[in-house]
Biopython code that builds the backbone (N, CA, C, O; Angstrom):
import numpy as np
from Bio.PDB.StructureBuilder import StructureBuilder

atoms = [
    (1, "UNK", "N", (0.849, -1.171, 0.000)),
    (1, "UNK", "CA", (0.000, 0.000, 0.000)),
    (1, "UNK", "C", (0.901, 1.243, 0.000)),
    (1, "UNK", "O", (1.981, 1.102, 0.574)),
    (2, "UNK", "N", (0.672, 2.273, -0.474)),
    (2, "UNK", "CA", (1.364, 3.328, -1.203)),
    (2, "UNK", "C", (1.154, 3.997, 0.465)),
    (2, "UNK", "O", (0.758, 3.475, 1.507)),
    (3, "UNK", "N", (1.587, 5.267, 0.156)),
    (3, "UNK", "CA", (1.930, 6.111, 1.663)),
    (3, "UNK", "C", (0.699, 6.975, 1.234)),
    (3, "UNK", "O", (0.129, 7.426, 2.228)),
    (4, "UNK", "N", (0.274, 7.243, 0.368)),
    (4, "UNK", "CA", (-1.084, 8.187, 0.189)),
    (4, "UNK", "C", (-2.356, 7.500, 0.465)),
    (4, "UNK", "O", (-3.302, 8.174, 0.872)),
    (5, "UNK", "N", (-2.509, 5.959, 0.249)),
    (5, "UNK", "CA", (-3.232, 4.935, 0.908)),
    (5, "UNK", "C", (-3.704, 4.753, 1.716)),
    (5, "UNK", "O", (-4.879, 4.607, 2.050)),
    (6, "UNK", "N", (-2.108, 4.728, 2.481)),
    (6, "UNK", "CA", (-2.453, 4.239, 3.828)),
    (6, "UNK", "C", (-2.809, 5.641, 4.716)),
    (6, "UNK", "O", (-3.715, 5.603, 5.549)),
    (7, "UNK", "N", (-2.280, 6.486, 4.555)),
    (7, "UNK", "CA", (-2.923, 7.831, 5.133)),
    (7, "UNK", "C", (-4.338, 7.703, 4.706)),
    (7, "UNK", "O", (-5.152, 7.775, 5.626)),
    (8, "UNK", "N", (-4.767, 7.542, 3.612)),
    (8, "UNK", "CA", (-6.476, 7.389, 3.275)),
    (8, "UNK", "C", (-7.264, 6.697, 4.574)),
    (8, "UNK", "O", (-8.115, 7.017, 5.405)),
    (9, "UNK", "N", (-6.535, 5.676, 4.261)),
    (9, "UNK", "CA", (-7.291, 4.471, 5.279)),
    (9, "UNK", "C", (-7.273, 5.256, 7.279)),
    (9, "UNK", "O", (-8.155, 5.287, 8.137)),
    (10, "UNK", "N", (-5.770, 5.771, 7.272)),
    (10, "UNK", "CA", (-5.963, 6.268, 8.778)),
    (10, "UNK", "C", (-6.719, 7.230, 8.954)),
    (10, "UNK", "O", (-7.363, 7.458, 9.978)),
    (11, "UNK", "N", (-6.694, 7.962, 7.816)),
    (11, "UNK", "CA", (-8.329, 9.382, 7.733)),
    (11, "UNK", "C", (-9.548, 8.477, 8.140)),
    (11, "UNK", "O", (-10.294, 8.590, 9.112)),
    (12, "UNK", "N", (-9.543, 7.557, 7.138)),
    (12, "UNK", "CA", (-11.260, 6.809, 7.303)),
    (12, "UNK", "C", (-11.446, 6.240, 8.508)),
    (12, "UNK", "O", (-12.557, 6.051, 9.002)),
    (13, "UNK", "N", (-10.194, 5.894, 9.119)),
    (13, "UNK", "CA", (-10.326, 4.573, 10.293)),
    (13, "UNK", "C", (-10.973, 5.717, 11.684)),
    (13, "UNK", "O", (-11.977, 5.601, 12.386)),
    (14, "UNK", "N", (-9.938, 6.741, 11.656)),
    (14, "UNK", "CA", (-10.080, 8.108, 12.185)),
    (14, "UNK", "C", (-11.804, 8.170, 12.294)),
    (14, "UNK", "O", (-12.577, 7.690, 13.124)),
    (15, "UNK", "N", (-11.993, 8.865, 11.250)),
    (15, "UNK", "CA", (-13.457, 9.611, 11.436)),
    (15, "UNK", "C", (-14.551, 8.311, 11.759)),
    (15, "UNK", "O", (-15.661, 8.522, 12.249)),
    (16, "UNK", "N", (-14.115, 7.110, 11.449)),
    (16, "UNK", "CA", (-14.837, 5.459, 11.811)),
    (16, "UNK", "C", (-15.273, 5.168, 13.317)),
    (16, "UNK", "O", (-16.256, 4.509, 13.655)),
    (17, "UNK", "N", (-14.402, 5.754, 14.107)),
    (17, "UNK", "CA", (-13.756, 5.452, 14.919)),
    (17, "UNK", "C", (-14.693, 6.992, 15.899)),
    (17, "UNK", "O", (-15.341, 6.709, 16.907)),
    (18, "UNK", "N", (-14.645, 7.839, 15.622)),
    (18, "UNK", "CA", (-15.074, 9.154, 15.777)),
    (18, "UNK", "C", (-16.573, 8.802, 15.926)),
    (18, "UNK", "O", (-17.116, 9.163, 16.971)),
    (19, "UNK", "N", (-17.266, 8.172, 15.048)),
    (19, "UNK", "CA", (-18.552, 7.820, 15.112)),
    (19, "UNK", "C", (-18.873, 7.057, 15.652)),
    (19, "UNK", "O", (-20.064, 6.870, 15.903)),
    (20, "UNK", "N", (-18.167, 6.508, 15.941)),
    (20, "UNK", "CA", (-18.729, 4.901, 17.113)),
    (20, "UNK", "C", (-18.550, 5.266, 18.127)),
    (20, "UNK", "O", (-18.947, 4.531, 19.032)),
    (21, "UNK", "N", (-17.836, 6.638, 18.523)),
    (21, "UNK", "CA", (-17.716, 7.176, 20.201)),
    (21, "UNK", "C", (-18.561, 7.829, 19.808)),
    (21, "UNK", "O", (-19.246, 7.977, 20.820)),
    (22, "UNK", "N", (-19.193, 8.529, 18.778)),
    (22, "UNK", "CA", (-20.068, 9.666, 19.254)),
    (22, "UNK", "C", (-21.609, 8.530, 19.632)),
    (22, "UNK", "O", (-22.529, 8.719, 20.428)),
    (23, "UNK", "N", (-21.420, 7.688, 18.941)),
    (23, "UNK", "CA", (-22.570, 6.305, 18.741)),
    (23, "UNK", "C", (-22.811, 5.989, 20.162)),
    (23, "UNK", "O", (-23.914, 6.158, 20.682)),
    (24, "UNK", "N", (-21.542, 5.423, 20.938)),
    (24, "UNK", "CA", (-21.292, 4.929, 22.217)),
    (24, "UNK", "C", (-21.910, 5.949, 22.969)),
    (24, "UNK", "O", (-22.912, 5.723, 23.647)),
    (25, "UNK", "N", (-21.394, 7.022, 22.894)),
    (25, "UNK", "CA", (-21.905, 8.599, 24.055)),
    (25, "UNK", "C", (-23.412, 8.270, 23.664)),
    (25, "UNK", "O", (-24.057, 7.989, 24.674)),
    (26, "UNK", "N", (-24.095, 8.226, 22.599)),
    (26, "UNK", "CA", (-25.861, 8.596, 22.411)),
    (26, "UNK", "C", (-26.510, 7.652, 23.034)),
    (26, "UNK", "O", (-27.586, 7.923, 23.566)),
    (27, "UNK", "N", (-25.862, 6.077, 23.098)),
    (27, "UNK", "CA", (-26.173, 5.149, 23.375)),
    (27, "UNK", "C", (-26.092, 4.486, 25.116)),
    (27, "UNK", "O", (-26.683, 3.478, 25.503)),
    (28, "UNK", "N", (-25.259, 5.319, 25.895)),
    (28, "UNK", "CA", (-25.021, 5.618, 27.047)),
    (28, "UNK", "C", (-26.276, 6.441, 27.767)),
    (28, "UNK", "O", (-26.958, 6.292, 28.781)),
    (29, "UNK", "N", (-26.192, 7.441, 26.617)),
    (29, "UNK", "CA", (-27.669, 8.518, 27.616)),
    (29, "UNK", "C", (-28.666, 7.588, 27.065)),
    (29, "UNK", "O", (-29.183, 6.968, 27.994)),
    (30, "UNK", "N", (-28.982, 7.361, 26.301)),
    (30, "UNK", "CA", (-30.138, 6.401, 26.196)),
    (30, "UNK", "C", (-30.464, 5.154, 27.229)),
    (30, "UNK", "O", (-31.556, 4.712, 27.587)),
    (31, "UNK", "N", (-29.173, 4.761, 27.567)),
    (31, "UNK", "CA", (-29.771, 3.473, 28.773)),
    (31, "UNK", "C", (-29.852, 4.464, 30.104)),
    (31, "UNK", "O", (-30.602, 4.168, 31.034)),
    (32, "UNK", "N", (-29.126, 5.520, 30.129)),
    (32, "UNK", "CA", (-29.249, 6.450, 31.547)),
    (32, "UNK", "C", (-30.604, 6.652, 31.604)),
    (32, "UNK", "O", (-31.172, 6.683, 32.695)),
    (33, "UNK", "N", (-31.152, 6.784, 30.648)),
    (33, "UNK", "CA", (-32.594, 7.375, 30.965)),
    (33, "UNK", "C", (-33.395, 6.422, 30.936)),
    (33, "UNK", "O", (-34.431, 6.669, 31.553)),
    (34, "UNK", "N", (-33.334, 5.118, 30.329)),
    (34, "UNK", "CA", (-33.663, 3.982, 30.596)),
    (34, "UNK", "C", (-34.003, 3.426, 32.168)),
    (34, "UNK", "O", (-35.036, 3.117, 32.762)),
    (35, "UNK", "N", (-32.582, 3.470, 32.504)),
    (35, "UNK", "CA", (-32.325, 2.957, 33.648)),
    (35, "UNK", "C", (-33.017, 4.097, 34.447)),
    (35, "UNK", "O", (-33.993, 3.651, 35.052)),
    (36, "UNK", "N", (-32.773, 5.755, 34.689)),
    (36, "UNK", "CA", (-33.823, 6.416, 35.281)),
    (36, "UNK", "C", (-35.471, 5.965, 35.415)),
    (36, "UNK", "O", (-36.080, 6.240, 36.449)),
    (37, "UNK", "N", (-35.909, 5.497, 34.676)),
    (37, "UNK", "CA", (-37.229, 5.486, 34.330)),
    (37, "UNK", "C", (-37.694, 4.137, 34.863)),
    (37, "UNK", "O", (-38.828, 3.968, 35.313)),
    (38, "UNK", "N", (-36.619, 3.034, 34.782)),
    (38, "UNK", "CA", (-36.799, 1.922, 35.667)),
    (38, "UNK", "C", (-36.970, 2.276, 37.059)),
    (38, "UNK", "O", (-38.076, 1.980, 37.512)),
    (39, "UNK", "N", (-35.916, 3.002, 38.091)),
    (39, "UNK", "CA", (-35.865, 3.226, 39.145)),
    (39, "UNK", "C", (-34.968, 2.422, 40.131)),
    (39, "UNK", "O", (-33.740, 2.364, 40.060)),
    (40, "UNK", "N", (-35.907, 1.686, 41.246)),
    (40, "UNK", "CA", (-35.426, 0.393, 41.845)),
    (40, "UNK", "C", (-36.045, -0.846, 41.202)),
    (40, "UNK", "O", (-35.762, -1.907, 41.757)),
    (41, "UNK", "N", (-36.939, -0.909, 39.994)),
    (41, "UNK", "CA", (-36.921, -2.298, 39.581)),
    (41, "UNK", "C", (-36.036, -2.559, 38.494)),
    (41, "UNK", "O", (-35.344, -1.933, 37.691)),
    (42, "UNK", "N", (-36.475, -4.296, 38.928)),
    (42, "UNK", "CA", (-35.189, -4.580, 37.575)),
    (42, "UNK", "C", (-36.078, -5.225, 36.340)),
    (42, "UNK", "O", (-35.682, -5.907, 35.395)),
    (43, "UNK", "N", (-36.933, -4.941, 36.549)),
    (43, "UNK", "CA", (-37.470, -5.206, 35.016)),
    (43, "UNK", "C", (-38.422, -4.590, 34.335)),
    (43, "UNK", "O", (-39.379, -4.293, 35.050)),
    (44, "UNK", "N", (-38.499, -4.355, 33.484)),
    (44, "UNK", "CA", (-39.611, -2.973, 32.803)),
    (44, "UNK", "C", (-39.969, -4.215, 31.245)),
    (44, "UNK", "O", (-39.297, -5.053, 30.645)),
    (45, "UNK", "N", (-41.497, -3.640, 31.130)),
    (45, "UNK", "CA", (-41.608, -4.263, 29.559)),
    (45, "UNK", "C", (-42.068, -2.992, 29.161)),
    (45, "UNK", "O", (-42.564, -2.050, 29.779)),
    (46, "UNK", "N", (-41.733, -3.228, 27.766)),
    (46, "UNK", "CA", (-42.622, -1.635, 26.609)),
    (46, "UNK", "C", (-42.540, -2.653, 25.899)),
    (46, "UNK", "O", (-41.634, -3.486, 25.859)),
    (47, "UNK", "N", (-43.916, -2.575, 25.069)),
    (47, "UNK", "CA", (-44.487, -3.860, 23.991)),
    (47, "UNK", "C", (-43.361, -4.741, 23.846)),
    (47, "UNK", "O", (-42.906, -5.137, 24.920)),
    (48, "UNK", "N", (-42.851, -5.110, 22.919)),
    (48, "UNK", "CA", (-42.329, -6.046, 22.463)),
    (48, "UNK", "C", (-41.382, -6.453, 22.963)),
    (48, "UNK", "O", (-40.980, -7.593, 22.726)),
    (49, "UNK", "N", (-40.570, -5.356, 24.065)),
    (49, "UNK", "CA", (-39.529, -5.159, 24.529)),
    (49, "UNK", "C", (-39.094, -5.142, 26.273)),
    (49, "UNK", "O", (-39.272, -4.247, 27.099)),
    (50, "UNK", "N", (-38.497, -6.439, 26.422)),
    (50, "UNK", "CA", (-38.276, -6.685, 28.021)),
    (50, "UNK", "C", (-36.889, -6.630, 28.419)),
    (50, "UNK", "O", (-36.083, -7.548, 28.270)),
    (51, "UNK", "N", (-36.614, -5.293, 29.028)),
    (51, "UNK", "CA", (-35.007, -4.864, 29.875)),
    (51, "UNK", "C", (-34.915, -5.471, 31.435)),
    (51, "UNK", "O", (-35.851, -5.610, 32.222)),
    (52, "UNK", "N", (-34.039, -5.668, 31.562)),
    (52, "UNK", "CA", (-33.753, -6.332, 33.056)),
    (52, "UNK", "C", (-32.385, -5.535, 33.320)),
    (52, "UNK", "O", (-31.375, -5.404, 32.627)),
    (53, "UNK", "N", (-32.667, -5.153, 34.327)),
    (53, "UNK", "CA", (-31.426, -4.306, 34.925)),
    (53, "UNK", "C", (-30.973, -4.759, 36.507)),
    (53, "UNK", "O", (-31.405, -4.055, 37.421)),
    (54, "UNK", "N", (-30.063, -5.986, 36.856)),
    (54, "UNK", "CA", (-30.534, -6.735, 38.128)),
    (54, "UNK", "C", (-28.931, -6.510, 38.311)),
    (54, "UNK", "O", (-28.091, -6.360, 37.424)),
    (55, "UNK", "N", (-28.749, -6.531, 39.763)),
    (55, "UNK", "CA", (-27.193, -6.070, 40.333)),
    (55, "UNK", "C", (-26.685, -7.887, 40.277)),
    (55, "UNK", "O", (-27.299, -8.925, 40.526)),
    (56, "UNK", "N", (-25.834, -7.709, 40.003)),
    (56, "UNK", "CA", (-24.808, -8.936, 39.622)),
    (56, "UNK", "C", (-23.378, -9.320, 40.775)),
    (56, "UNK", "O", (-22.360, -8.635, 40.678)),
    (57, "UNK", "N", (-23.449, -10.280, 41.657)),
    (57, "UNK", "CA", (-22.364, -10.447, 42.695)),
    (57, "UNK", "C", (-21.433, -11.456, 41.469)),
    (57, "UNK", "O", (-21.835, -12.387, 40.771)),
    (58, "UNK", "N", (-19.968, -10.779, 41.576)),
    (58, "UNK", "CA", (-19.219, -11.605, 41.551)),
    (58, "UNK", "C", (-17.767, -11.685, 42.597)),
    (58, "UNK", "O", (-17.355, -10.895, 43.446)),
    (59, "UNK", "N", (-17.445, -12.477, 42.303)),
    (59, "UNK", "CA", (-15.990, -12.551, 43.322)),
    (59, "UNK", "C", (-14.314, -12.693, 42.438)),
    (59, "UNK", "O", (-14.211, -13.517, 41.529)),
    (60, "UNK", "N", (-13.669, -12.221, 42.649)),
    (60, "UNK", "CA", (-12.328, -11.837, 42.562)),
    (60, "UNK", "C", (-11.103, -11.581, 43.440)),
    (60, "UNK", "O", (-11.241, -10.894, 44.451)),
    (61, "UNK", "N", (-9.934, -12.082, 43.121)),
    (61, "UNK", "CA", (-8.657, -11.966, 43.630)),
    (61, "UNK", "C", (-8.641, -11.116, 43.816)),
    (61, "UNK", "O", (-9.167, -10.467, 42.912)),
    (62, "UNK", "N", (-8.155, -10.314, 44.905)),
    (62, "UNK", "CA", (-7.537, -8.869, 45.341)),
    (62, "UNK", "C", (-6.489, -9.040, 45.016)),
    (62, "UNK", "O", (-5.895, -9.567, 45.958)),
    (63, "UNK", "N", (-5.510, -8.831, 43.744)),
    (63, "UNK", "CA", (-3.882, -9.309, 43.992)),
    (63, "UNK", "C", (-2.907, -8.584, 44.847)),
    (63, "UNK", "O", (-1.808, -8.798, 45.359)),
    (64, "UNK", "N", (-3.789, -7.631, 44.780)),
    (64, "UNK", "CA", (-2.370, -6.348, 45.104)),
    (64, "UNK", "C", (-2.481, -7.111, 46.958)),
    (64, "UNK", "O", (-1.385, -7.060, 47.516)),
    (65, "UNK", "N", (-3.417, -7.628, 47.676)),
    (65, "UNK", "CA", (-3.407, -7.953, 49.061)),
    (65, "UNK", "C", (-2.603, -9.274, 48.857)),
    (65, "UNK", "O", (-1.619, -9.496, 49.562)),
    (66, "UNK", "N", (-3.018, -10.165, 47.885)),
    (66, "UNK", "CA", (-2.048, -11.113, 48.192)),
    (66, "UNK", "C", (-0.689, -11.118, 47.847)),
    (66, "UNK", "O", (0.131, -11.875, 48.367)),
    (67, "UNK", "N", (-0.460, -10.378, 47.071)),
    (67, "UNK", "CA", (1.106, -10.288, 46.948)),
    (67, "UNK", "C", (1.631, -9.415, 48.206)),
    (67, "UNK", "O", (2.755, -9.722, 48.604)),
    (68, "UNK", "N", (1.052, -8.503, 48.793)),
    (68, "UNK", "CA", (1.559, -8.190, 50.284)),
    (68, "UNK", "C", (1.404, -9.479, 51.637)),
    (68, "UNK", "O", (2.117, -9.646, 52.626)),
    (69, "UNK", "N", (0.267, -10.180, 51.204)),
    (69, "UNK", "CA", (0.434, -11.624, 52.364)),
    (69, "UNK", "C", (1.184, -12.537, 52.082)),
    (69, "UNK", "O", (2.049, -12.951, 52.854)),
    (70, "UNK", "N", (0.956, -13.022, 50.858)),
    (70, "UNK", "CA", (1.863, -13.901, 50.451)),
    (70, "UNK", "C", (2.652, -14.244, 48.739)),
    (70, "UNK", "O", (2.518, -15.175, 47.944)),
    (71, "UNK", "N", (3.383, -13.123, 48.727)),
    (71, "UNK", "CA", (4.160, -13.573, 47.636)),
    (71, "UNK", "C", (4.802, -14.032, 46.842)),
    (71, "UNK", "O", (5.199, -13.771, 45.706)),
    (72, "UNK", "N", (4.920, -15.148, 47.921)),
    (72, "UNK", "CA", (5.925, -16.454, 46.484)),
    (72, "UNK", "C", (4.598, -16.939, 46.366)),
    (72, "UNK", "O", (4.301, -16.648, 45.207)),
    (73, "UNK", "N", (3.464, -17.603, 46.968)),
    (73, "UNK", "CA", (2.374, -17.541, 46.021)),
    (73, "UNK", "C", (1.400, -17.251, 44.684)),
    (73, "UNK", "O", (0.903, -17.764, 43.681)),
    (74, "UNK", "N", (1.529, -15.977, 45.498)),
    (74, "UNK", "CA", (1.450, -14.428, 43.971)),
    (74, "UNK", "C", (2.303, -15.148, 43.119)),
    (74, "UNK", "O", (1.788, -15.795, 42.207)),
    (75, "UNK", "N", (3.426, -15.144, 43.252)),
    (75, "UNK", "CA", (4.399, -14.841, 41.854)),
    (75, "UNK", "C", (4.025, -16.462, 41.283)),
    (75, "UNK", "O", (3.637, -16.605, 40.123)),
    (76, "UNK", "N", (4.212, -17.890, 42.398)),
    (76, "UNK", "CA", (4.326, -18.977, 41.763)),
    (76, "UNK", "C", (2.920, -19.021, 40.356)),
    (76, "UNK", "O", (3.007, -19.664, 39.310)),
    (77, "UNK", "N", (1.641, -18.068, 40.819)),
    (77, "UNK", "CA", (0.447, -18.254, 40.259)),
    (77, "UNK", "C", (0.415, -16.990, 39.078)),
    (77, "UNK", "O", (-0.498, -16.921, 38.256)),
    (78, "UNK", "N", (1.434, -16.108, 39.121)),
    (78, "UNK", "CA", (1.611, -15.016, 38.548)),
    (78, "UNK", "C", (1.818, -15.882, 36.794)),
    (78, "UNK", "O", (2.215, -17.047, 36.813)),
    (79, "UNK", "N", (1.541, -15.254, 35.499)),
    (79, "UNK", "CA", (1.142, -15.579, 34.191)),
    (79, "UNK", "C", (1.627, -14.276, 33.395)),
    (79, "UNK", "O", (0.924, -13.274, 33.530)),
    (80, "UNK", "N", (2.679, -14.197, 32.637)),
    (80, "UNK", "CA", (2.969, -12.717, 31.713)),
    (80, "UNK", "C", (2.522, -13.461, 30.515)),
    (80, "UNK", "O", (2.629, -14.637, 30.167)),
    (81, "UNK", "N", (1.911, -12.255, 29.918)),
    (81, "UNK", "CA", (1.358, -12.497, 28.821)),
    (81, "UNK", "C", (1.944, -11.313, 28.121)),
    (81, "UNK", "O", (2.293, -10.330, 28.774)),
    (82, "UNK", "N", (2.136, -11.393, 26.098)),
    (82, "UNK", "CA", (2.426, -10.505, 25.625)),
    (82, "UNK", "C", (1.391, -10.100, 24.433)),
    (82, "UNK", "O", (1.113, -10.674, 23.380)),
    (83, "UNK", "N", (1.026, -9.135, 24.896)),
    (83, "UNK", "CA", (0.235, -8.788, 23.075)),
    (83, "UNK", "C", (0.422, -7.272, 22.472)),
    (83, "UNK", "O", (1.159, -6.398, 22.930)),
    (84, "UNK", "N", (-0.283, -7.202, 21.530)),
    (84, "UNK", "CA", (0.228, -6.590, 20.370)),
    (84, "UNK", "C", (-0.683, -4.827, 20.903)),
    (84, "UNK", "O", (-1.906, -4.910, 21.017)),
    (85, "UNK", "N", (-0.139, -3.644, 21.134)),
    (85, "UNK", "CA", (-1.031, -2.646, 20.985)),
    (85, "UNK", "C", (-1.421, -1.409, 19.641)),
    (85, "UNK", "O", (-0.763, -0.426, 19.300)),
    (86, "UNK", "N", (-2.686, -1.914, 19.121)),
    (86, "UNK", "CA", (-2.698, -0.987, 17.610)),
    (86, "UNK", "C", (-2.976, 0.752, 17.857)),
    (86, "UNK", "O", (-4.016, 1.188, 17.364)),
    (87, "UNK", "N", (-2.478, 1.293, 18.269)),
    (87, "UNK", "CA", (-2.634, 2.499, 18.036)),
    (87, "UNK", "C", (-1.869, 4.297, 17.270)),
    (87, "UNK", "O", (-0.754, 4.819, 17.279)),
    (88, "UNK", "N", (-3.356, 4.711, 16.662)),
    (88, "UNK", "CA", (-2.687, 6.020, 15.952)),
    (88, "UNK", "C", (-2.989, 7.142, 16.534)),
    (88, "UNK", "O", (-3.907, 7.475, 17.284)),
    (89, "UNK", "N", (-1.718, 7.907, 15.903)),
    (89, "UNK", "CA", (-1.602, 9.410, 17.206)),
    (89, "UNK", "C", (-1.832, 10.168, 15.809)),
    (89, "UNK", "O", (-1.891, 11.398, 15.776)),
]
sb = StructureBuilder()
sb.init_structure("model")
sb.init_model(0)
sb.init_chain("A")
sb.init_seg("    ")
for serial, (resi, resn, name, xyz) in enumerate(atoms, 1):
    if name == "N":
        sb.init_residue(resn, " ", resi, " ")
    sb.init_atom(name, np.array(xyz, "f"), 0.0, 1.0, " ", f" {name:<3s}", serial, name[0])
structure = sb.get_structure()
């Protein structure tokens, strides 16, 4: 791909990219007001359409506590991983 190309493509990816946050932001106030209008329940119907909005328990490692209690633990269970980051400035 030529250098005038690929600048094409980072323009398009650019303004692509621009719209799916402005998409994301419209789509945010839309469940805010959603979720306003629910209140404290967790489920609302409008015709065709049934939202459930219900608080969710899960559980998780604190690491940062266990590597202060016990750290050859931490580390024996510790996993580096490497991946790739795509980004344009």
């Amino acid at each position: 791909m030529s250098t005038n190309e690929l600048e094409s493509k980072i323009r398009e990816l650019r303004q692509l990219q621009a719209l799916i946050e402005e998409a994301t932001a419209e789509a945010e106030t839309i469940k805010d007001a959603i979720k306003a209008s629910m209140g404290d329940s967790e489920e609302l119907r409008a015709g065709e359409y049934k939202v459930t909005w219900k608080a969710v328990k899960a559980s998780r490692i604190d690491t940062t506590a266990l590597r202060k209690a016990l750290p050859d633990v931490a580390q024996a269970f510790t996993r580096e991983t490497t991946t790739r980051r795509f980004c344009v400035a």
